[in-house]
C-alpha positions, 0 to 999 in steps of 0.5 A: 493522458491515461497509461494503458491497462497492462498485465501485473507485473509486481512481484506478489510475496505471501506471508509465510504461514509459521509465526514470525519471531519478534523482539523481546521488546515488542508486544505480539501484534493482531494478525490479519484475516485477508483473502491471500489475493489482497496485497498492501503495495509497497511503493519506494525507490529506497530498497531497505525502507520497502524491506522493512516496511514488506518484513513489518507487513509479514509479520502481520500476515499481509501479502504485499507487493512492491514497486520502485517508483510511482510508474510501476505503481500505477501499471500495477494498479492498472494491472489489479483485480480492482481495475481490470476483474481480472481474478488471477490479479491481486486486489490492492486494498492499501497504497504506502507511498513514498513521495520522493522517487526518480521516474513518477514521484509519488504525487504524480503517481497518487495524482494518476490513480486517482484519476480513474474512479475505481481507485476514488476510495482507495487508501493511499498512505504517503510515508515521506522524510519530508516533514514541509508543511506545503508537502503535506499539503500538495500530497492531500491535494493530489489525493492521498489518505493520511500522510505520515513521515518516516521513519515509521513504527511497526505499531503504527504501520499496524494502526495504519493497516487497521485503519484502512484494511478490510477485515472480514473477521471483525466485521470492519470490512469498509469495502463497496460491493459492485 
C-alpha cells in the first residue's frame, strides 16, 4: 500500500553563506548555483556517515536534509514540493541512499518512491558497505540511479551532485517542466 501524504518533517539545513575552510590537500571545488529551496536528502541510519556526507554538501553550498531510515524518506518525499506543490516545501533534486537501515531498508524505501510517477526521473544514489554483486543488482532492480560503495570521497560525492543536479548557471538544468 501507498503511505499517505504527510507535512514535512525533515529537518532543512541551508548552506552557510561564508566559505567553508578546506584542507590544505584538497583542491577548491565548483560551488553550486540551486534555489535554496532544493535540498539533496541524506538518508542513513549511521549518524557520523549523514555528518560527513551534510558537512561535504556544504561545502558545495548544497541545502540538504536528512532522514534515519527509508520510512522517514519516503514521508519526506511525500511531504516535498515535488510530490505535494506545495511551495513552502523543499524540492528533493538528489536521493543518497543508504541500503541498510532498522525500519524501511533503502531498497524497499527506493522500491516505494518509485512507485509514484512523480519520482520516475528522480536520482536515487545507493551508497552502501556492501560491495555483493547480487546487491547491486536488486538496488538497480528497485530503481536507483547509480549505486556507489562507502566510504565515498568528497570529490566523488561533487561528481555525483554534478551528475544529477540541475544547474541553472551552467545550463545543465535536466529537470521536466510540468
Amino acid at each position: 500500500p501507498l503511505i499517505p501524504q504527510r507535512s514535512f518533517g525533515g529537518t532543512l539545513s541551508s548552506p552557510p553563506s561564508s566559505t567553508i575552510k578546506m584542507n590544505s590537500k584538497q583542491k577548491p571545488l565548483a560551488p553550486f548555483d540551486l534555489p535554496p529551496d532544493t535540498v539533496v536528502l541524506v538518508v542513513d541510519d549511521n549518524a557520523m556517515n549523514r555528518s560527513i556526507l551534510k558537512r561535504m554538501l556544504t561545502q558545495f553550498k548544497l541545502a540538504h536534509v536528512e532522514a534515519a531510515n527509508g520510512q522517514e524518506a519516503v514521508d519526506i518525499m511525500l511531504s516535498s514540493r515535488n510530490y505535494t506543490s506545495n511551495a513552502a516545501a523543499p524540492e528533493v533534486a538528489l536521493v543518497l541512499m543508504d541500503l541498510s537501515m532498522p525500519v524501511m531498508d533503502g531498497y524497499q524505501a527506493t522500491s516505494t518512491i518509485r512507485r509514484y510517477p512523480v519520482f520516475a526521473n528522480l536520482p536515487i544514489v545507493a551508497l552502501t558497505a556492501a560491495t555483493i554483486e547480487e546487491g547491486k543488482q536488486h538496488a538497480l532492480e528497485v530503481g536507483v540511479t547509480e549505486y556507489r560503495t562507502k566510504p565515498i570521497k568528497r570529490d566523488m560525492l561533487h561528481s555525483l551532485c554534478q551528475q544529477y543536479l540541475p544547474n541553472p548557471s551552467s545550463g545543465n538544468d535536466t529537470r521536466e517542466i510540468v
